[in-house]
C-alpha positions as CSV (number, residue, x, y, z in Angstrom):
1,X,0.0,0.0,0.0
2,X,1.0,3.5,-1.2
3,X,0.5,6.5,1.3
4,X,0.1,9.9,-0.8
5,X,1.0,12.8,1.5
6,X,0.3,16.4,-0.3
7,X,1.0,20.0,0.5
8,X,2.8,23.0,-0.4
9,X,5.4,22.0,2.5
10,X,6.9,25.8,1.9
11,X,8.5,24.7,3.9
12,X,8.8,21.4,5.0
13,X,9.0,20.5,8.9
14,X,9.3,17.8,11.7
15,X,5.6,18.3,11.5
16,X,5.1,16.5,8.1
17,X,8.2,14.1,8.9
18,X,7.0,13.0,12.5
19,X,3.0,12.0,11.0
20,X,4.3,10.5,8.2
21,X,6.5,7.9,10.2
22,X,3.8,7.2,12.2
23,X,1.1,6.8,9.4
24,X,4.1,4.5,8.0
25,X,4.5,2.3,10.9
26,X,1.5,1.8,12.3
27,X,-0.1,0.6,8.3
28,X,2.7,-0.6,7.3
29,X,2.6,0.9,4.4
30,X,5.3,0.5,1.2
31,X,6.1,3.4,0.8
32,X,5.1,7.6,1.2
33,X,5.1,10.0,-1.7
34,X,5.2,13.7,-0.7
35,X,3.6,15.3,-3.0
36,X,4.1,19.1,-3.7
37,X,1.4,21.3,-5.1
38,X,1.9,23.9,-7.7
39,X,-1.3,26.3,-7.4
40,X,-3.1,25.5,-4.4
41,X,-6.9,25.1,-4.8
42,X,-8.0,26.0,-1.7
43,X,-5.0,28.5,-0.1
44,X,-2.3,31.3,-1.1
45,X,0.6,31.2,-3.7
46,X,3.4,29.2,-1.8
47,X,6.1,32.0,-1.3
48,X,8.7,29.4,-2.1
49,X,8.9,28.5,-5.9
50,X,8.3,24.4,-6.9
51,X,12.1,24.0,-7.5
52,X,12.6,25.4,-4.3
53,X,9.7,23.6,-2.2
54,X,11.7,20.1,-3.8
55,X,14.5,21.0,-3.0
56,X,13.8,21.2,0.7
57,X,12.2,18.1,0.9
58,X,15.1,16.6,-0.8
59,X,17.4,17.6,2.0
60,X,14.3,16.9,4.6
61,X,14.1,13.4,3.0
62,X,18.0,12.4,2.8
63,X,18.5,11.5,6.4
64,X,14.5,10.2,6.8
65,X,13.0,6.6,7.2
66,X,13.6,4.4,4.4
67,X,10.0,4.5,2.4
68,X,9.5,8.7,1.7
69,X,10.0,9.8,-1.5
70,X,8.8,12.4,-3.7
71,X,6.4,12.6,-6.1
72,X,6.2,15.9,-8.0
73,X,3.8,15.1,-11.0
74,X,1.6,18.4,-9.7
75,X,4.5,20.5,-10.3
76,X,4.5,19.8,-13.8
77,X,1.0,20.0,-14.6
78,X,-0.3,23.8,-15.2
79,X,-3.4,25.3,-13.9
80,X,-4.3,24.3,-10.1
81,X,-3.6,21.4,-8.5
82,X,-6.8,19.1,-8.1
83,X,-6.2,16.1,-6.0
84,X,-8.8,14.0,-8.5
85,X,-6.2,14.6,-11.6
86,X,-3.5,13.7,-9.4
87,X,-4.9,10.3,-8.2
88,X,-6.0,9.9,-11.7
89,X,-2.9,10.0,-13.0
90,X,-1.4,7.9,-10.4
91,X,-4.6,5.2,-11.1
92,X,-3.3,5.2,-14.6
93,X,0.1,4.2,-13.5
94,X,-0.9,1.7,-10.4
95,X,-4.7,0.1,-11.1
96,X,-4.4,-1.8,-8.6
97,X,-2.4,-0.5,-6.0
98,X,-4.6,0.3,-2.5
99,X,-3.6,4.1,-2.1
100,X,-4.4,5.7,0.6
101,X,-4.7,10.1,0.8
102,X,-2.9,11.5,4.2
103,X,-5.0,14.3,5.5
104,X,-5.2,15.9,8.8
105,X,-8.8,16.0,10.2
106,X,-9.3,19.5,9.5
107,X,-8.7,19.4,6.0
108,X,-10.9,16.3,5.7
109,X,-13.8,18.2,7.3
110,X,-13.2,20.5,3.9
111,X,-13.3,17.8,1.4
112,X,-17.0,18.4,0.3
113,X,-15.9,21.7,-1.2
114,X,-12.7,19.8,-3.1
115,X,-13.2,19.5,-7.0
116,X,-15.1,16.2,-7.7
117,X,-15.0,14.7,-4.1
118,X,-17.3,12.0,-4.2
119,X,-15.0,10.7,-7.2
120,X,-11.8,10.2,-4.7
121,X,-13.6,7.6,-2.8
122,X,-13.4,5.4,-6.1
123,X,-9.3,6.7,-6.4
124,X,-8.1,6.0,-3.2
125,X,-8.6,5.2,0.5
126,X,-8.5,8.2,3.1
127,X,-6.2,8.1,6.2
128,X,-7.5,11.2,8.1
129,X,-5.0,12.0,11.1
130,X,-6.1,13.2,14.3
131,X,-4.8,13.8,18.2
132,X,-5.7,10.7,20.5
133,X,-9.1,11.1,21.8
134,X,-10.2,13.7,19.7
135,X,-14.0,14.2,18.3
136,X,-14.8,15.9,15.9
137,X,-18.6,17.0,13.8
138,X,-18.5,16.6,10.5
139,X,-20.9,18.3,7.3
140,X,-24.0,15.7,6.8
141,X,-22.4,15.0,3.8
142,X,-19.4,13.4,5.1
143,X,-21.1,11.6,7.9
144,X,-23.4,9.7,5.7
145,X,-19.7,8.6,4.1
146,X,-17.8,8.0,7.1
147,X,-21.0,5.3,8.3
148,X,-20.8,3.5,4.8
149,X,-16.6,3.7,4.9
150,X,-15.1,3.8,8.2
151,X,-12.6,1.2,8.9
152,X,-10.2,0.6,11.9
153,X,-8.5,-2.2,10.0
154,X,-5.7,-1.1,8.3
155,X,-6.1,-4.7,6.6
156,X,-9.3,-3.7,4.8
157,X,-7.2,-0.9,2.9
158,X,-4.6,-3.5,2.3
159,X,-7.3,-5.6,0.3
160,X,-8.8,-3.3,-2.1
161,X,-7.1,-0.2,-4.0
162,X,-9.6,2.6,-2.9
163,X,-12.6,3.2,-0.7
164,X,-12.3,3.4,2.9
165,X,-11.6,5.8,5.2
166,X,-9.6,5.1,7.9
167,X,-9.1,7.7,11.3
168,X,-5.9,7.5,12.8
169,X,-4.5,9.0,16.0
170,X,-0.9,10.3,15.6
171,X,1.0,12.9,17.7
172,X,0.8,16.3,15.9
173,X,3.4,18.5,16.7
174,X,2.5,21.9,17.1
175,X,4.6,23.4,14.4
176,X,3.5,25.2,10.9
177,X,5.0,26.4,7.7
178,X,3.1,29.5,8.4
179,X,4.6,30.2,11.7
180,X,8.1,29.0,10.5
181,X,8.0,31.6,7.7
182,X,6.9,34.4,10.1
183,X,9.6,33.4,12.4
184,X,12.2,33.6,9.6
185,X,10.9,37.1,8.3
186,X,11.4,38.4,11.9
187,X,14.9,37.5,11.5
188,X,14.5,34.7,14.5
189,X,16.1,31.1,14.5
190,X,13.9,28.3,13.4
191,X,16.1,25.9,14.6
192,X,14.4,22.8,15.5
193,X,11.2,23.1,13.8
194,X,12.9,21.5,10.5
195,X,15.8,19.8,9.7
196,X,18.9,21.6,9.7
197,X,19.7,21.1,5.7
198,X,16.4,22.8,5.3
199,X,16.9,25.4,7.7
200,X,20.5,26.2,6.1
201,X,19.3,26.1,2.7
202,X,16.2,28.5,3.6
203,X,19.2,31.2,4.7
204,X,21.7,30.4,1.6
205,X,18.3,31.5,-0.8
206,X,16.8,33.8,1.3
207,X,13.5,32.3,1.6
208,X,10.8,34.0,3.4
């Protein structure tokens, strides 16, 4: 099984790294792909440029668990970056391959207003991340979804490609590209909210 994990990491930090091990380890999953957006749909510009946003994950990546990787098909593709094209492409490339889409709970709770949702569910499987113990209310839409396609068996999603969604309790660091970027253009260290690399290659291109 193939975890897809998008963003506009701009930058990338322990944050993304930290859920993404533990999304790994507890489904066992083959491998992650990080995939970088080029327009966001649903948020600002990234400040960094794609070559830039890759390159940090690069040097995030290089001293990471075996099993992330990059996958930058959205960066090549013009116009915004709909997850639907995305897992389309990838259902081109892997028919049979159980995917399943990395999202934190918030940005699940958005998914009605994503282009073509109710398609995704036929694409891939949906590993929503959450805190321990945490509830949540979701729009009536979703919750008619979540009764049909809830699973707690990360087995299920092993035995079909797409489908299911699946709530998973991981420790969420406290730590955003937003705040990183704010800390940065007040001329504080960042130090410790990403890897090093990262943090020295943000200074060598004066980023943010």
């Amino acid at each position: 099984m193939i975890g897809l994990y998008g963003g506009t990491f701009d930058p990338v930090h322990y944050g993304h790294l930290r859920t993404a091990v533990e999304v790994q380890t507890a489904l066992r999953l083959d491998e992650i792909r990080f995939i970088p957006c080029r327009v966001p749909a649903h948020r600002t510009t990234p400040a960094a440029s794609p070559e830039q946003r890759v390159r940090m994950l690069e040097l995030a990546l290089a001293s990471a668990e075996p099993g992330l990787c990059i996958d930058a098909r959205e960066l090549h593709r013009p116009g915004p970056s709909y997850m639907v094209d995305t897992l389309m492409s990838l259902r081109e490339e892997l028919p049979e391959t159980p995917l399943g889409l990395i999202l934190g709970l918030d940005a699940f709770r958005t998914l009605p207003s994503w282009q073509r949702w109710q398609d995704l569910f036929a694409l891939t499987h949906f590993i929503v991340m959450q805190r321990p113990g945490t509830e949540a209310d979701f729009p009536a839409e979703l919750t008619h979804v979540l009764k049909q396609r809830l699973s707690a068996d990360p087995a299920v999603l092993r035995q079909t490609p797409a489908g299911r969604v699946m709530r998973l309790d991981v420790i969420q660091l406290d730590i955003s590209s937003t705040r990183i970027r704010q800390i940065l253009a007040a001329g504080h260290s960042a130090r410790y909210l990403t890897p090093d690399a990262v943090l020295d290659y943000m200074h060598g291109q004066g980023l943010y």
